[in-house]
DRENTOR-577312 format. One record per residue (C-alpha): residue in three letters; x, y, z. Coordinates in steps of 0.25 Angstrom, whole numbers. Layout:
[node "ala", [X, Y, Z]],
...
! end
This chain:
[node "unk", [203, 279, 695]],
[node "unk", [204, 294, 691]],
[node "unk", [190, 297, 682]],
[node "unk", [198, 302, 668]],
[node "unk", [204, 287, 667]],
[node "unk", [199, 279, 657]],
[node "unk", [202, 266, 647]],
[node "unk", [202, 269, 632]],
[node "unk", [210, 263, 621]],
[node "unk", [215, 277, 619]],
[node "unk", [231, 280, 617]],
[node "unk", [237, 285, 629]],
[node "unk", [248, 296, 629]],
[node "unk", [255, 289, 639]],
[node "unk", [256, 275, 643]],
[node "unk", [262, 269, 656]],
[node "unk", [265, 257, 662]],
[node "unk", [260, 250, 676]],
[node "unk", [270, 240, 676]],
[node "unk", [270, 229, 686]],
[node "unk", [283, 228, 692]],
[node "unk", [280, 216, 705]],
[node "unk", [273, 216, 718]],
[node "unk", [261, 225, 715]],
[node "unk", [270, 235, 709]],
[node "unk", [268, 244, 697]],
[node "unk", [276, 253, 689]],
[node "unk", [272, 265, 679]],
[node "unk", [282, 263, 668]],
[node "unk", [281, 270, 652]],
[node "unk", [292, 271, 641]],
[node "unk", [302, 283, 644]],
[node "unk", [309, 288, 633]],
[node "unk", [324, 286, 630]],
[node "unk", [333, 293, 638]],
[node "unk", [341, 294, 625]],
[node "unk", [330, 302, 617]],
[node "unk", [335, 316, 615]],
[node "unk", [327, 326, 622]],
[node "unk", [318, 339, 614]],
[node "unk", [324, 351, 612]],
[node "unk", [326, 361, 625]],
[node "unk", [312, 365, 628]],
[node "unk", [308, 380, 633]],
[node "unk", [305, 383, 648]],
[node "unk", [314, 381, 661]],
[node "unk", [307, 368, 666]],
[node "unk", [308, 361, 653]],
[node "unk", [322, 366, 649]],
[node "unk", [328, 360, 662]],
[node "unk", [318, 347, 659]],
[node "unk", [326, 345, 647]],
[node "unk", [339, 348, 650]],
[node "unk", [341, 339, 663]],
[node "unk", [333, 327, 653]],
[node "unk", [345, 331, 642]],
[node "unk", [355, 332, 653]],
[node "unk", [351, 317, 658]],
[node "unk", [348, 311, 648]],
[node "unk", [364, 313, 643]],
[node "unk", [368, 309, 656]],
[node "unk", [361, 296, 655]],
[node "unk", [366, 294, 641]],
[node "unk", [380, 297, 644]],
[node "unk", [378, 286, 655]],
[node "unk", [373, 276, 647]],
[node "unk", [384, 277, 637]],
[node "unk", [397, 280, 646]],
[node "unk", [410, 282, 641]],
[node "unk", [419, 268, 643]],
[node "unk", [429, 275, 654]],
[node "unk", [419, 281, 662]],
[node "unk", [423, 283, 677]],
[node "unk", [416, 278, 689]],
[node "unk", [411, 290, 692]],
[node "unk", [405, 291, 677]],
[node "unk", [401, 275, 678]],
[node "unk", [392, 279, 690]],
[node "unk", [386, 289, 686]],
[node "unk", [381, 283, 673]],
[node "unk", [377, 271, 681]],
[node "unk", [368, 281, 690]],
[node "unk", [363, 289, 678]],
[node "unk", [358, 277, 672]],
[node "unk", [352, 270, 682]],
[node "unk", [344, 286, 685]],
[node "unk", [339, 287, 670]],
[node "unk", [335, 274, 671]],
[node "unk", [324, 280, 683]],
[node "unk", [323, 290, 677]],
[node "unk", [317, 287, 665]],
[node "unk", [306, 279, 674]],
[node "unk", [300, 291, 678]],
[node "unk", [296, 294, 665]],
[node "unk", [282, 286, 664]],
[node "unk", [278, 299, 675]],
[node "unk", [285, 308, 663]],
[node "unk", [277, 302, 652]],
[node "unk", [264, 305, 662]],
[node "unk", [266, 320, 660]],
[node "unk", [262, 319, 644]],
[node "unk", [248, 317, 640]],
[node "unk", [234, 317, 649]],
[node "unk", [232, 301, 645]],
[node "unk", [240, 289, 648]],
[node "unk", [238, 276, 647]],
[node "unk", [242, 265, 660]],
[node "unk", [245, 251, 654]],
[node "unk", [245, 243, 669]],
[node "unk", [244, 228, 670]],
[node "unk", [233, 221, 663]],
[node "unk", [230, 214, 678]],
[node "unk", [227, 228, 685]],
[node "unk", [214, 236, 681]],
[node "unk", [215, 249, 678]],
[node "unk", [211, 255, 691]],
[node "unk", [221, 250, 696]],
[node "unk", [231, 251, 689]],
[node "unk", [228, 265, 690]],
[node "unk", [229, 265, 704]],
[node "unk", [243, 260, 704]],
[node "unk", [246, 270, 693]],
[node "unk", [242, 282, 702]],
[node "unk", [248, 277, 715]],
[node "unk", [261, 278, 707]],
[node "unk", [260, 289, 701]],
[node "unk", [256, 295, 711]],
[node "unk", [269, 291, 719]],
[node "unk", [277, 295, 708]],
[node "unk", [271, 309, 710]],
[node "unk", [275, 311, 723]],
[node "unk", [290, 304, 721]],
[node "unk", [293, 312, 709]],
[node "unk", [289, 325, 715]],
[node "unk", [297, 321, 727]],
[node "unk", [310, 319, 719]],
[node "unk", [307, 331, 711]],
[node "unk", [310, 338, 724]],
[node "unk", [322, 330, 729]],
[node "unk", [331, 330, 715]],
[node "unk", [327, 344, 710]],
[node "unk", [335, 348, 725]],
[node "unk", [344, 338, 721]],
[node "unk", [348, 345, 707]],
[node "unk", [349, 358, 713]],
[node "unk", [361, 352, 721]],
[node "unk", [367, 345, 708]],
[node "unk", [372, 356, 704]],
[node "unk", [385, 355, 713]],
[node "unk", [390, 344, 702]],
[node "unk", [391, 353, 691]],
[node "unk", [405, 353, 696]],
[node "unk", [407, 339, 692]],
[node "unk", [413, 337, 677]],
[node "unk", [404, 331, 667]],
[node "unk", [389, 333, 667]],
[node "unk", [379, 335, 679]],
[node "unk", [374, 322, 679]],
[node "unk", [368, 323, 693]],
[node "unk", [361, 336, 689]],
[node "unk", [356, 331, 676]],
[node "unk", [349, 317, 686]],
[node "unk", [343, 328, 696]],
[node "unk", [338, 336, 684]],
[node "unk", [331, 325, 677]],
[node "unk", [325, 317, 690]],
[node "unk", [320, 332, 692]],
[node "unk", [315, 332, 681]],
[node "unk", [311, 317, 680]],
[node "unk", [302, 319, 693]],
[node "unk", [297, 333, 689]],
[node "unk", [290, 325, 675]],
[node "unk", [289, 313, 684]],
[node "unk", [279, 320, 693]],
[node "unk", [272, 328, 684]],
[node "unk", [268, 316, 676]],
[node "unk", [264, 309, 688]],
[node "unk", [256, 320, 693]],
[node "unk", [248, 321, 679]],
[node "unk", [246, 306, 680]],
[node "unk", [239, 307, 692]],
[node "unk", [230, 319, 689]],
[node "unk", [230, 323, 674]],
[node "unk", [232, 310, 666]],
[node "unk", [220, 301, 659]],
[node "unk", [225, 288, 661]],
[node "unk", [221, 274, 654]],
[node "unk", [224, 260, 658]],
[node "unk", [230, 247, 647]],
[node "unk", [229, 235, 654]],
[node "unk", [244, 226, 649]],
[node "unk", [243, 210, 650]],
[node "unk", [259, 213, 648]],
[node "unk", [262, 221, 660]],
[node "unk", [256, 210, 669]],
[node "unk", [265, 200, 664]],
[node "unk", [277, 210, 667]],
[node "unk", [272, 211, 681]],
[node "unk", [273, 196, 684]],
[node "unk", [287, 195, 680]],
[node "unk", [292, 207, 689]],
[node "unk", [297, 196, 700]],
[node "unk", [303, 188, 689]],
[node "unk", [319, 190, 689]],
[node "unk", [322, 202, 679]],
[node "unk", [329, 190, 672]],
[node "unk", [318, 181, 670]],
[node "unk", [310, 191, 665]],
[node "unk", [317, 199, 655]],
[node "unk", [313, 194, 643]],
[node "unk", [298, 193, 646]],
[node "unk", [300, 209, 652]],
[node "unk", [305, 214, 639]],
[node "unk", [295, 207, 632]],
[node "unk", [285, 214, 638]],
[node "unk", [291, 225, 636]],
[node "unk", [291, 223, 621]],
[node "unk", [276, 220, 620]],
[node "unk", [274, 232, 628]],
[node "unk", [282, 242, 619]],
[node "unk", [290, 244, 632]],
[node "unk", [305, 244, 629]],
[node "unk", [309, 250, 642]],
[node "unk", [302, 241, 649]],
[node "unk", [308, 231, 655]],
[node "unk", [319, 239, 660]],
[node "unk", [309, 246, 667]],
[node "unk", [303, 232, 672]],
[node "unk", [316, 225, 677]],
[node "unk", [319, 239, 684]],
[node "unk", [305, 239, 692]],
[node "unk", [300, 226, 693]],
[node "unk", [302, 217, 707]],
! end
């Protein structure tokens, strides 16, 4: 337990999840926002410009590919099938995004684990996610230097616009992890609720539904359960 950590009724500036998924595992899990929200005005400086531009350029993809046009091709079909099923990642990564905002934030875990613990588990992934993001960093940013042979292909760039965002993704995604593991004050909320959830992750998704996006509910969690049925054994 690093020495700046502390319980307080305070209000954090960020708020994650331990979220018990089965078998002794754990995942970290906030809200994202909307893929759908309309990003800020063009900001000034390289970094921040190319930020907001590949987030623009994506984020029409996965709207486009989430509302088709009725004769799409095969071609256009897959595509869409693969962009949503990336946004769908993508957008998972933003619990490390919402870490780079804020020196406090607050770890709601289980209300069976202590907080010492719980912010063992918390660190050992974070600090995982540290060194997957930065080694992904590498990996697409090469990877969306070579996209550019597809400008030659008619419509927009999608593949460009994916490597662009995953660079970006794992760019924030590494930063945030890295300030959660050296910079951030953390506090701990224990959660009778995310006990429960743990005991139904060997439960078919079926079985389980209703009591999952109840949970939910009572959490203020709309995304949830998606999230849940995605990760959980």
């Amino acid at each position: 337990m690093r020495p700046d950590e502390r319980l307080t009724e305070e209000v954090s500036d960020v708020v994650i999840y331990l979220v018990p998924v089965g078998s002794g595992r754990y995942e970290l899990y906030s809200e994202a926002p909307s893929d759908d929200a309309e990003p800020s005005r063009e900001p000034a400086g390289f970094w921040r410009r190319f930020a907001h531009r590949a987030h623009a350029g994506w984020r029409e993809a996965v709207r486009s590919a989430r509302h088709p046009d009725s004769d799409a091709g095969l071609f256009a079909r897959a595509r869409n099938a693969i962009v949503c099923k990336a946004a769908e990642a993508i957008a998972e990564q933003r619990t490390l995004w919402a870490l780079r905002h804020g020196p406090d934030a607050e770890l709601v875990h289980p209300s069976d684990l202590g907080a010492p613990e719980a912010a063992a588990i918390r660190d050992r992934m974070i600090e995982r996610a540290r060194v997957h993001h930065l080694r992904w960093l590498t990996v697409d940013a090469v990877v969306l230097i070579a996209s550019g042979v597809f400008m030659i292909v008619p419509g927009p760039n999608v593949i460009a616009y994916y490597f662009a965002f995953r660079v970006v993704g794992h760019y924030l995604s590494w930063q945030g992890a890295r300030r959660a593991l050296t910079d951030t004050r953390w506090r701990w909320r224990a959660e009778p609720a995310l006990v429960e959830l743990g005991r139904l992750a060997h439960l078919p998704r079926a079985a389980r539904a209703s009591r999952v996006v109840a949970i939910a509910a009572d959490l203020n969690l709309p995304r949830l359960a998606a999230f849940f049925d995605r990760t959980a054994a």
